[in-house]
N, C-alpha and C positions, 0 to 999 in steps of 0.2 A: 563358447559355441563356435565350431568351424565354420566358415563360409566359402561357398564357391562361388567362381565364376560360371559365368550364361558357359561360356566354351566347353568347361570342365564336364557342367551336368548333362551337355548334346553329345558330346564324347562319350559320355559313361551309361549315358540311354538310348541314344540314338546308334552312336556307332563315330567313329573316326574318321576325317576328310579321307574321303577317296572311296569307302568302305560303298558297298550298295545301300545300306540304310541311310547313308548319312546322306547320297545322291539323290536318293528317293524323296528323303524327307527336304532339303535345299530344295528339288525342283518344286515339290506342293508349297512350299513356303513361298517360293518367286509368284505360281500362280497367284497364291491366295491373295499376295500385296499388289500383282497387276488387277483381278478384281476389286479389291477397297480401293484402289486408285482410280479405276474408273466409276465405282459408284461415286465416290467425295466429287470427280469433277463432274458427274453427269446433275447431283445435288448443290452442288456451286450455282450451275446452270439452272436450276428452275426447270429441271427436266424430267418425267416419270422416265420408267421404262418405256411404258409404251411408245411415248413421246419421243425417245432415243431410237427404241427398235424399226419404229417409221422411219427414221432419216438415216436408218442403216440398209432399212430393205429385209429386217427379222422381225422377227414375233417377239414380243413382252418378255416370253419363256426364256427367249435365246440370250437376252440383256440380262434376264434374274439368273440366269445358269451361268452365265460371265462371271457376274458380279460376285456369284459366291462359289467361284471354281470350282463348276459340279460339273463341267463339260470340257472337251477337250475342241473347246473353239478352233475354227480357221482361222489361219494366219488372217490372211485376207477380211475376214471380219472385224478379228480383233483392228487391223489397223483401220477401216471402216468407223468404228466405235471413235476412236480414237481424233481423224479427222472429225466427223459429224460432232467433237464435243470440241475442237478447235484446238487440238493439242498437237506440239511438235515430237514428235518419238525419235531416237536417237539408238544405236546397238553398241555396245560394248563386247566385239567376238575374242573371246581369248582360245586357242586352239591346245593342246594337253603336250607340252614337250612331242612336238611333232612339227618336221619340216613340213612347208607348203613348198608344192612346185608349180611355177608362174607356165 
């Protein structure tokens, strides 16, 4: 029996780096690990939604639509969420074979 690699089978169903599927499907998959990331640390914390959503200034709704990337949060919440659960966030910007002019 043949076996592939994770790469192989995203390439052959999804579509190949660069392709629009394969953009599409990376950017939901970022979302969907920055929600588990916030739910795990907001459950570390001893913290409902609700209990989050108050010290962000949203509603329950707005933290359970985070958590399981059904919204296309603001930025500015997002890092909201982020502060109020005591965490440092850090950007990694890589720009696509393209000069920046200073």
């Amino acid at each position: 029996m043949k076996t592939h690699s994770l790469e192989e089978l995203t390439n052959n169903y999804i579509g190949e780096k660069g392709t629009p599927n394969r953009e599409f499907f990376e950017n939901e998959l970022r979302l969907d690990l920055l929600g588990q990331t916030i739910k795990h640390a907001r459950q570390e914390r001893n913290l409902t939604q609700a209990e989050l959503g108050e010290l962000v200034g949203v509603k329950k709704a707005q933290i359970s639509k985070i958590e399981n990337s059904m919204t296309d949060a603001r930025f500015t919440t997002v890092l909201k969420v982020f502060d109020a659960l005591g965490a440092t966030v850090s950007f990694n910007v890589k720009l696509k074979k393209r000069k920046v002019a200073y």
